[in-house]
One Martini backbone bead per residue (centre of mass of N, CA, C, O) as a GRO file, in nm:
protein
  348
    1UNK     BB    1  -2.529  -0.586  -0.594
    2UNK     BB    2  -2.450  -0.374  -0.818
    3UNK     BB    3  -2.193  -0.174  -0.967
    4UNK     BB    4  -2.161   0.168  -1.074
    5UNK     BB    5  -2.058   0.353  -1.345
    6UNK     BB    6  -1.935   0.671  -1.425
    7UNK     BB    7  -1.894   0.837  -1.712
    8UNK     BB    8  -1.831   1.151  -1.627
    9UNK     BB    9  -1.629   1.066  -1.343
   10UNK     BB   10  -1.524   0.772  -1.340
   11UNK     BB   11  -1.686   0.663  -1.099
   12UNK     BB   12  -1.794   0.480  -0.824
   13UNK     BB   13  -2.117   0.354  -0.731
   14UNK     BB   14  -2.407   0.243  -0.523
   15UNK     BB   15  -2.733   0.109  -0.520
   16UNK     BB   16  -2.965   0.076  -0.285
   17UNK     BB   17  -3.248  -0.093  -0.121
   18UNK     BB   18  -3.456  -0.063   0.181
   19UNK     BB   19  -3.523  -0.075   0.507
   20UNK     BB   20  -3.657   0.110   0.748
   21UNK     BB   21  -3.743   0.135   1.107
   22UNK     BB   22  -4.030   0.140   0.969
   23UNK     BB   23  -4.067   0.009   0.665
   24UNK     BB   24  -3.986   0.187   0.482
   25UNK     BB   25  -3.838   0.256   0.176
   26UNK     BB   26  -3.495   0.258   0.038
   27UNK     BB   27  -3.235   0.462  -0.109
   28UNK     BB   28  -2.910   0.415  -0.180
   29UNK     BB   29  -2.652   0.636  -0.234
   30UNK     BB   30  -2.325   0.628  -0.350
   31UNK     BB   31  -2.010   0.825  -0.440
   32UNK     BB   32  -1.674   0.848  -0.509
   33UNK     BB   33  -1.500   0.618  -0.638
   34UNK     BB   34  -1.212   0.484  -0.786
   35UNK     BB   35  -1.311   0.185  -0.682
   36UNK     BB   36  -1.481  -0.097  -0.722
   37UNK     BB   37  -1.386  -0.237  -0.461
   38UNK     BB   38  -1.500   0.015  -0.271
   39UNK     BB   39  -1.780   0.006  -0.327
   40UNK     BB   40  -1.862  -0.307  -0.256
   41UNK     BB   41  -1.764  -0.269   0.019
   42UNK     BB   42  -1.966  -0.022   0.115
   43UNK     BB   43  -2.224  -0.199   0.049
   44UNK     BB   44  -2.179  -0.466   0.220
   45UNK     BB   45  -2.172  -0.270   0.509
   46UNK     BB   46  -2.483  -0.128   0.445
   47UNK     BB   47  -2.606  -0.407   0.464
   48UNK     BB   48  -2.493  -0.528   0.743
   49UNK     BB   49  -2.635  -0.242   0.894
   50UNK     BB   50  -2.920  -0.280   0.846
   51UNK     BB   51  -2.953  -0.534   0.951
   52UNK     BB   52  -2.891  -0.521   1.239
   53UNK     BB   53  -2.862  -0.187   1.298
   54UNK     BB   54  -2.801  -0.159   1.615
   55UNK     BB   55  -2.440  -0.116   1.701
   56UNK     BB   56  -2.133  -0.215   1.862
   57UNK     BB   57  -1.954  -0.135   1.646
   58UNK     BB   58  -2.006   0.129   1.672
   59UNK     BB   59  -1.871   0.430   1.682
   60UNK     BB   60  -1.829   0.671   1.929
   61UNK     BB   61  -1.885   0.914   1.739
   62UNK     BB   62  -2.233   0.775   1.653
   63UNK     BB   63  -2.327   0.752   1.894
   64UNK     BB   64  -2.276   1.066   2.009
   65UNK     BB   65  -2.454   1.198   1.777
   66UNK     BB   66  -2.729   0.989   1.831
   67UNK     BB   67  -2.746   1.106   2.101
   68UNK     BB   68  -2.789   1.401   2.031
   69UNK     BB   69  -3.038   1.391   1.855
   70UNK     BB   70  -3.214   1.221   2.093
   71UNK     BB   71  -3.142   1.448   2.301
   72UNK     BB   72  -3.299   1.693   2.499
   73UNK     BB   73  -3.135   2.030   2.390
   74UNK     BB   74  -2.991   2.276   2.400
   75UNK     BB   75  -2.810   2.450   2.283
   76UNK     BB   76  -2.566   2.511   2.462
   77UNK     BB   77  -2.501   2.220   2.538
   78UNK     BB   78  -2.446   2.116   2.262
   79UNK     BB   79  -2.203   2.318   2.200
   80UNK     BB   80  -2.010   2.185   2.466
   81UNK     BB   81  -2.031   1.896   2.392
   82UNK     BB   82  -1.908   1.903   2.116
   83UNK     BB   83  -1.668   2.039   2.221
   84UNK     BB   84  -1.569   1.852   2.419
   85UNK     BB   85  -1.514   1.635   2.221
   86UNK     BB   86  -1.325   1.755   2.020
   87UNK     BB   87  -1.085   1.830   2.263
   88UNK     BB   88  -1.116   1.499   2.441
   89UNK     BB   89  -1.258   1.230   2.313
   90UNK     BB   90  -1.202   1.182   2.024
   91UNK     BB   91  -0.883   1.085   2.083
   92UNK     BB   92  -0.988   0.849   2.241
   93UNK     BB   93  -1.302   0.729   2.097
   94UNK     BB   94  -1.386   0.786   1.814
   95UNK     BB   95  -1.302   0.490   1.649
   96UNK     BB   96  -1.392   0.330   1.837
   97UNK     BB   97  -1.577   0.057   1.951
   98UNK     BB   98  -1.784   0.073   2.190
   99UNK     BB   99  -1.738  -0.232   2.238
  100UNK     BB  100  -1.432  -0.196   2.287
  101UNK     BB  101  -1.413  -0.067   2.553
  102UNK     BB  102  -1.261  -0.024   2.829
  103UNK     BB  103  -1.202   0.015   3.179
  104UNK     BB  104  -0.898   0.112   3.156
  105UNK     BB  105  -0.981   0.362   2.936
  106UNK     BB  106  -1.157   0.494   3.151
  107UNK     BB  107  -0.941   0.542   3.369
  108UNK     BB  108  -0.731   0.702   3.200
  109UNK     BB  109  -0.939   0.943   3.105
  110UNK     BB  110  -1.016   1.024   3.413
  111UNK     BB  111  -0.720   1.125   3.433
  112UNK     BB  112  -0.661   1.325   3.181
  113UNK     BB  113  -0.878   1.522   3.286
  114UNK     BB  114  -0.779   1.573   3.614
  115UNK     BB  115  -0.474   1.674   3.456
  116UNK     BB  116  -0.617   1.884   3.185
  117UNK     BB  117  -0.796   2.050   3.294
  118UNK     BB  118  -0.902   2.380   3.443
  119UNK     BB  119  -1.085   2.206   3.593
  120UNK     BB  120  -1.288   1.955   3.800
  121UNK     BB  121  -1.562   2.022   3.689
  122UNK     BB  122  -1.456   2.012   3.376
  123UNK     BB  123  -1.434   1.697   3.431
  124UNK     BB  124  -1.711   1.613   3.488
  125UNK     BB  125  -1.856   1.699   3.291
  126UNK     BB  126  -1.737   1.545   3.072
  127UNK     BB  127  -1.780   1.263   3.184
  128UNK     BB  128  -2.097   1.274   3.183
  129UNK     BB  129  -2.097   1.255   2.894
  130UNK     BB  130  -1.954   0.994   2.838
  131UNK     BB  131  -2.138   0.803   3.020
  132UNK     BB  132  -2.410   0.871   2.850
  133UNK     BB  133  -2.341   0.722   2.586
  134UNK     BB  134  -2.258   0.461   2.721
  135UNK     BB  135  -2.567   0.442   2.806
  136UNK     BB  136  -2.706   0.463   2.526
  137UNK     BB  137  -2.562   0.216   2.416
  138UNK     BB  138  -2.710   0.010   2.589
  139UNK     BB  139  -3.005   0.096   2.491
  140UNK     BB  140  -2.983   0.093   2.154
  141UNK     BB  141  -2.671  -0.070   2.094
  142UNK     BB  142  -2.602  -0.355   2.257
  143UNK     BB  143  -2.441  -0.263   2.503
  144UNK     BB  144  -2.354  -0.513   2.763
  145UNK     BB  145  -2.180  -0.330   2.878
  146UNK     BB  146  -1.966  -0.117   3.156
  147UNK     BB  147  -1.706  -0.004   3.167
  148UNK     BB  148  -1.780   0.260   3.400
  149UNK     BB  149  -1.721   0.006   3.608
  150UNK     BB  150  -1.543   0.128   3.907
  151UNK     BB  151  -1.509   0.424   3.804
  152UNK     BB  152  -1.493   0.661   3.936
  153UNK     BB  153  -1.634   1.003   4.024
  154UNK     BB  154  -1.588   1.304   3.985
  155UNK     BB  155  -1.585   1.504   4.178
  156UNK     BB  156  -1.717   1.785   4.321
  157UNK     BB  157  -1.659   2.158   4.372
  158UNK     BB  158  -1.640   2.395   4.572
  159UNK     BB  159  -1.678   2.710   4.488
  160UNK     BB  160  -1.554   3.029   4.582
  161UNK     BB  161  -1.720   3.289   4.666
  162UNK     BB  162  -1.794   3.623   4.488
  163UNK     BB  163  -1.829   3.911   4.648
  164UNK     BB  164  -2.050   4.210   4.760
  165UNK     BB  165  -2.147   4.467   4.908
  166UNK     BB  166  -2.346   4.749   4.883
  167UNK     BB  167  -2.190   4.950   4.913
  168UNK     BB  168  -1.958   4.867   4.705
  169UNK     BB  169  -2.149   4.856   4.482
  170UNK     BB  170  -2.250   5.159   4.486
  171UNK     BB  171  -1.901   5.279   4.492
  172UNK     BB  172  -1.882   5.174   4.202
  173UNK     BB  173  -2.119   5.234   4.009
  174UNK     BB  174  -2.080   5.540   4.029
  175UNK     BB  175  -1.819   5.554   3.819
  176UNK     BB  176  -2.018   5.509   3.583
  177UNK     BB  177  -2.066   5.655   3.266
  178UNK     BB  178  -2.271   5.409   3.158
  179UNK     BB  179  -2.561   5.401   3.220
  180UNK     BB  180  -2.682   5.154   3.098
  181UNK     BB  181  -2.492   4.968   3.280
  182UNK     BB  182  -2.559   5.073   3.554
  183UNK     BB  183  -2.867   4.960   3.526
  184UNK     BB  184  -2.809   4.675   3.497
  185UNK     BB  185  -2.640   4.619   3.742
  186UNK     BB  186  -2.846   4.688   3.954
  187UNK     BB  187  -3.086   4.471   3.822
  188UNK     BB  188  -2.872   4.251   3.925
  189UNK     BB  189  -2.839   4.303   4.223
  190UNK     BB  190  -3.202   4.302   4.296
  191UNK     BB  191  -3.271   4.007   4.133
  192UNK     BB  192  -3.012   3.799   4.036
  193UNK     BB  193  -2.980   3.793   3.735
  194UNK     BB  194  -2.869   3.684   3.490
  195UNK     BB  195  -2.668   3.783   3.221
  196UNK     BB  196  -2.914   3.690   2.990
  197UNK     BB  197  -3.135   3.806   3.116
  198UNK     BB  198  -3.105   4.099   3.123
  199UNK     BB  199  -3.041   4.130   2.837
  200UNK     BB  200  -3.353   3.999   2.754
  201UNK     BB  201  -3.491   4.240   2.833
  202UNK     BB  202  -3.844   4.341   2.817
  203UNK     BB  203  -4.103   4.583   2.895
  204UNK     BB  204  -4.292   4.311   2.908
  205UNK     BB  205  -4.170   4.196   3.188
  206UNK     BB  206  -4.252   4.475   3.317
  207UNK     BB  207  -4.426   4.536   3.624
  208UNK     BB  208  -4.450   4.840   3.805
  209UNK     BB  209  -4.726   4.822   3.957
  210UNK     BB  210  -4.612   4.497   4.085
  211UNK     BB  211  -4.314   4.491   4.119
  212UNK     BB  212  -4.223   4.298   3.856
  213UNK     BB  213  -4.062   3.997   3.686
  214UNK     BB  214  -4.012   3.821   3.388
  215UNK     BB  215  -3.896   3.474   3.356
  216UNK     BB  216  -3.841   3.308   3.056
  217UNK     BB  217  -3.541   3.416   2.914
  218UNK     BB  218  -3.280   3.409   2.702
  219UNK     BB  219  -2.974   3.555   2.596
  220UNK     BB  220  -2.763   3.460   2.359
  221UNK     BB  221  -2.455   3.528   2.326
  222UNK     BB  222  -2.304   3.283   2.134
  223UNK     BB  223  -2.570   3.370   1.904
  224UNK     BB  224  -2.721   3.610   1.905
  225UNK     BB  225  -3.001   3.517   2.063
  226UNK     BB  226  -3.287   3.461   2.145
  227UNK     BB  227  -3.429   3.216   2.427
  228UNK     BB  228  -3.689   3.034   2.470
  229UNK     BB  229  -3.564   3.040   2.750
  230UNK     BB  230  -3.397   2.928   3.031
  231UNK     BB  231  -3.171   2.771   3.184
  232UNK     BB  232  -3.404   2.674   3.338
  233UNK     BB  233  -3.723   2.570   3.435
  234UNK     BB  234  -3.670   2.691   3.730
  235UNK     BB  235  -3.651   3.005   3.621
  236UNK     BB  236  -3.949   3.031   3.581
  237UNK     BB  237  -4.073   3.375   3.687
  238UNK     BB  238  -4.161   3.586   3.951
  239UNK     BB  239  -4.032   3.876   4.035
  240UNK     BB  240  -3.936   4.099   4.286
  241UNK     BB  241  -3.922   4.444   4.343
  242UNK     BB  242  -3.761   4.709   4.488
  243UNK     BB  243  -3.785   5.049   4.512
  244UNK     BB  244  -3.513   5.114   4.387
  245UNK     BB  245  -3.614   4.964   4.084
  246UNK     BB  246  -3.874   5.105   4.005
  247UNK     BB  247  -3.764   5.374   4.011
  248UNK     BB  248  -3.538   5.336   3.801
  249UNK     BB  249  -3.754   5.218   3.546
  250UNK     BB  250  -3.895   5.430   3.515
  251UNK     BB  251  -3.720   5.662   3.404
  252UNK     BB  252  -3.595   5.493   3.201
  253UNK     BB  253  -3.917   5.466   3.046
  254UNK     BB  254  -3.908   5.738   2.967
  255UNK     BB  255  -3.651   5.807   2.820
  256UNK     BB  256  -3.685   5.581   2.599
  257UNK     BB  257  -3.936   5.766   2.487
  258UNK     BB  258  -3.763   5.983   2.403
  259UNK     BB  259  -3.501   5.870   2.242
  260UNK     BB  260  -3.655   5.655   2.101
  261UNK     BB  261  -3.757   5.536   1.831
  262UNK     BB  262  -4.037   5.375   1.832
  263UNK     BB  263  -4.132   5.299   2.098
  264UNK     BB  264  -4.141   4.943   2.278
  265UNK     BB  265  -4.237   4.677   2.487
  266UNK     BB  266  -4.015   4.489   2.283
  267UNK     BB  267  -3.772   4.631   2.397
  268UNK     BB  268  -3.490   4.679   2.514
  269UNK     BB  269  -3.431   4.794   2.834
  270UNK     BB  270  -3.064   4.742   2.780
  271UNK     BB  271  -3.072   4.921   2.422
  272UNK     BB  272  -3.361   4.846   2.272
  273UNK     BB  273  -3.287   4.679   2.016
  274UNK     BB  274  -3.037   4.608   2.175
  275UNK     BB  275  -2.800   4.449   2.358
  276UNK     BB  276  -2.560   4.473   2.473
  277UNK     BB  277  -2.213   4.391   2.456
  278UNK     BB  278  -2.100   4.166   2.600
  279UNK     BB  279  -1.793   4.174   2.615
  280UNK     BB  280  -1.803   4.515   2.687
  281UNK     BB  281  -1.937   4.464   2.959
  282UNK     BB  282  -1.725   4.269   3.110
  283UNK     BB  283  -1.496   4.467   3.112
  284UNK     BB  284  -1.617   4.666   3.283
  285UNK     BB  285  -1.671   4.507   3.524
  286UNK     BB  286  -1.412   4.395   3.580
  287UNK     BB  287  -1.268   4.711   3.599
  288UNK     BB  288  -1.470   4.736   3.869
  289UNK     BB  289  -1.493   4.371   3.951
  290UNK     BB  290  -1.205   4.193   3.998
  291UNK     BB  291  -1.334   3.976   4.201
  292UNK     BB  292  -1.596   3.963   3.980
  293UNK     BB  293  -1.830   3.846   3.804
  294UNK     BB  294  -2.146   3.906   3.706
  295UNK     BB  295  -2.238   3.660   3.858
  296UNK     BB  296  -2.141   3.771   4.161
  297UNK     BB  297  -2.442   3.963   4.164
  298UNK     BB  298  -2.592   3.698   4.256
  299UNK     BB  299  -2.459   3.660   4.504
  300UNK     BB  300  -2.439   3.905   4.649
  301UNK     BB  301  -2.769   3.889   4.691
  302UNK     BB  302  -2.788   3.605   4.857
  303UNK     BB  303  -2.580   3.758   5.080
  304UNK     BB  304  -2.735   3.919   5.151
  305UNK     BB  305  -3.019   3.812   5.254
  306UNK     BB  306  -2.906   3.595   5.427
  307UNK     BB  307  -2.767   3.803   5.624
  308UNK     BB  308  -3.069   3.933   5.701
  309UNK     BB  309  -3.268   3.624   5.735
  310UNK     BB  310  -3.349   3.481   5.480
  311UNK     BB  311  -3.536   3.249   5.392
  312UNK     BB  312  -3.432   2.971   5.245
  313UNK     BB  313  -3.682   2.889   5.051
  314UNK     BB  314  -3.713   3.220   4.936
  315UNK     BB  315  -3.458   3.191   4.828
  316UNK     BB  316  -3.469   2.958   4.646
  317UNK     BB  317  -3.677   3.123   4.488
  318UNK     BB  318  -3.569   3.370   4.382
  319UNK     BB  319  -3.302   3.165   4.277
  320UNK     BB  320  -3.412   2.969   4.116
  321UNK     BB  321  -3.399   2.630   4.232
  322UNK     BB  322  -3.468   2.318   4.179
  323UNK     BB  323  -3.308   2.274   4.488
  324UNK     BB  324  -3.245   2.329   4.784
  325UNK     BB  325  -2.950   2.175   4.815
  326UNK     BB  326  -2.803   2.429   4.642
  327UNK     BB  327  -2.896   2.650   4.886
  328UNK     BB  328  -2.738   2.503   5.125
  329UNK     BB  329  -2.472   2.470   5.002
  330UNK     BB  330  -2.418   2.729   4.942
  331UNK     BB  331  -2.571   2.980   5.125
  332UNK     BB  332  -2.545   2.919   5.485
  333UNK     BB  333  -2.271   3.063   5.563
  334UNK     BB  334  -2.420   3.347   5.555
  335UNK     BB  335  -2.575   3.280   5.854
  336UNK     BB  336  -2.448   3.430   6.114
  337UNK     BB  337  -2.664   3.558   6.256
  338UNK     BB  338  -2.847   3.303   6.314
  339UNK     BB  339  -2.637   3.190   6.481
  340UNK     BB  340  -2.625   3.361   6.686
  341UNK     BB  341  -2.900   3.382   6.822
  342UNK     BB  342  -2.905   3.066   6.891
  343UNK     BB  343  -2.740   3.092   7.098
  344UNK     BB  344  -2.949   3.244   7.340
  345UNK     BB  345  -3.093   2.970   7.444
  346UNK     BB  346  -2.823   2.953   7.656
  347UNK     BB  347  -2.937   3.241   7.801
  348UNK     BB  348  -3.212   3.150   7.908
   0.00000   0.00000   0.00000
């Protein structure tokens, strides 16, 4: 196929006519060269690369945009995704051809996330992710080996959970002078609710007859925008709420029609028009509550029920967790009470 020059700009580009992988034709247009053989190289490749399809020389870069283009992601995870490639797997595979991958190349990686991430979990979600492309290539891109067999997998650690009880709850979100914060706080500790979920909190949520809330999305803190979906699928539920919180959301929803201009249940229950300041928030809850982040309110929660006596499966609804195992790994060692009562068995 002819190379031609751009009169106007002086540049070569070639134009390619091909099928693409549906059959449909097409045509490739490239400009912007200084130099004939430059055009010509590219042309040559691009007639190559249709030629073959997917192909084990492609790029590590190349595969792993195609893995995120054709893998079902939520926003956050893909946003998670691109920042961990950019910052630790580019530099290290971003140019290499997939099919060059060597054995001992991914334990070197896993060596440097290992000893360079500022957690192992953070390191194990990178290699996950790393292993996942890896594996879209056997599929997809014709590699025939999988380099990551033989490397170990960089185990999960189980982080300390960091809670409060219910006293301390109490003694200190009384202190805090910003009722809608302190509002915001105390629902989510009755809740166990994330904070995405709190703050996307809307009055058609709430069902204060019914003494329900209903989980169905989450704010984008990063994005600053509602996410219809929450963390995970098995986050959408109805919770109940103890009569501490329907009492406090009745108040504020008088409140709210008094002080709100057009006030209506598509507003957010804790802002109005729009929800708290992420950050802002942050600050707040830390200068409260130093030994645990907002999150720490959703363990506080399973942690008092735990320690009620709270049957482990309704607590696994409660916490929407996805399996019994998530819930039985993180919180059984809270069952303290019902460890003592087994004692009795061996006194009767």
């Amino acid at each position: 196929m002819p190379v031609y020059k751009d009169e106007k700009t002086k540049k070569y580009y070639f134009s390619v006519r091909y099928k693409d992988t549906f059959g449909k034709s097409k045509r490739k247009v490239k400009r912007g060269f200084s130099k004939k053989k430059d055009a010509k190289l590219a042309e040559s490749e691009f007639i190559q690369q249709v030629k073959h399809g997917y192909s084990d020389n492609k790029t590590f870069e190349e595969v792993f945009y195609d893995y995120l283009k054709h893998t079902d992601l939520r926003d956050r995870t893909l946003r998670r995704k691109k920042y961990d490639y950019k910052n630790h797997i580019k530099k290290h595979f971003g140019d290499i051809p997939v099919g060059k991958i060597t054995q001992s190349q991914c334990l070197e990686f896993r060596t440097y996330l290992v000893e360079n991430c500022k957690s192992i979990n953070t390191a194990r979600t990178i290699w996950t992710t790393f292993k996942a492309v890896i594996t879209y290539a056997m599929t997809y891109y014709k590699l025939s080996h999988n380099p990551c067999l033989g490397v170990k997998a960089i185990p999960r650690v189980k982080t300390k959970i960091a809670f409060v009880n219910k006293e301390q709850f109490h003694e200190k979100v009384e202190k805090l002078d910003n009722e809608n914060y302190k509002d915001m706080l105390i629902f989510m500790f009755y809740t166990g609710t994330r904070i995405g979920e709190a703050m996307g909190m809307l009055w058609s949520d709430i069902d204060l007859n019914k003494r329900e809330v209903s989980i169905s999305k989450t704010w984008d803190i990063t994005a600053r925008k509602m996410s219809e979906y929450p963390k995970t699928s098995s986050s959408v539920a109805l919770l109940p709420m103890p009569k501490i919180l329907v009492e406090l959301l009745q108040r504020k929803y008088e409140e709210s029609k008094l002080k709100i201009k057009d006030f209506n249940d598509e507003m957010f229950v804790f802002g109005g028009y729009r929800p708290p300041d992420y950050a802002h928030f942050s600050r707040v809850v830390k200068a409260l509550f130093p030994n645990i982040t907002s999150h720490g309110l959703r363990h506080s929660y399973a942690s008092y029920l735990a320690d009620k006596g709270c049957d482990i499966y309704v607590l696994r609804d409660l916490l929407r967790h996805s399996s019994i195992t998530e819930t039985v790994d993180t919180y059984t060692h809270f069952y303290t009470s019902k460890k003592h009562e087994a004692m009795k068995f061996f006194d009767d």
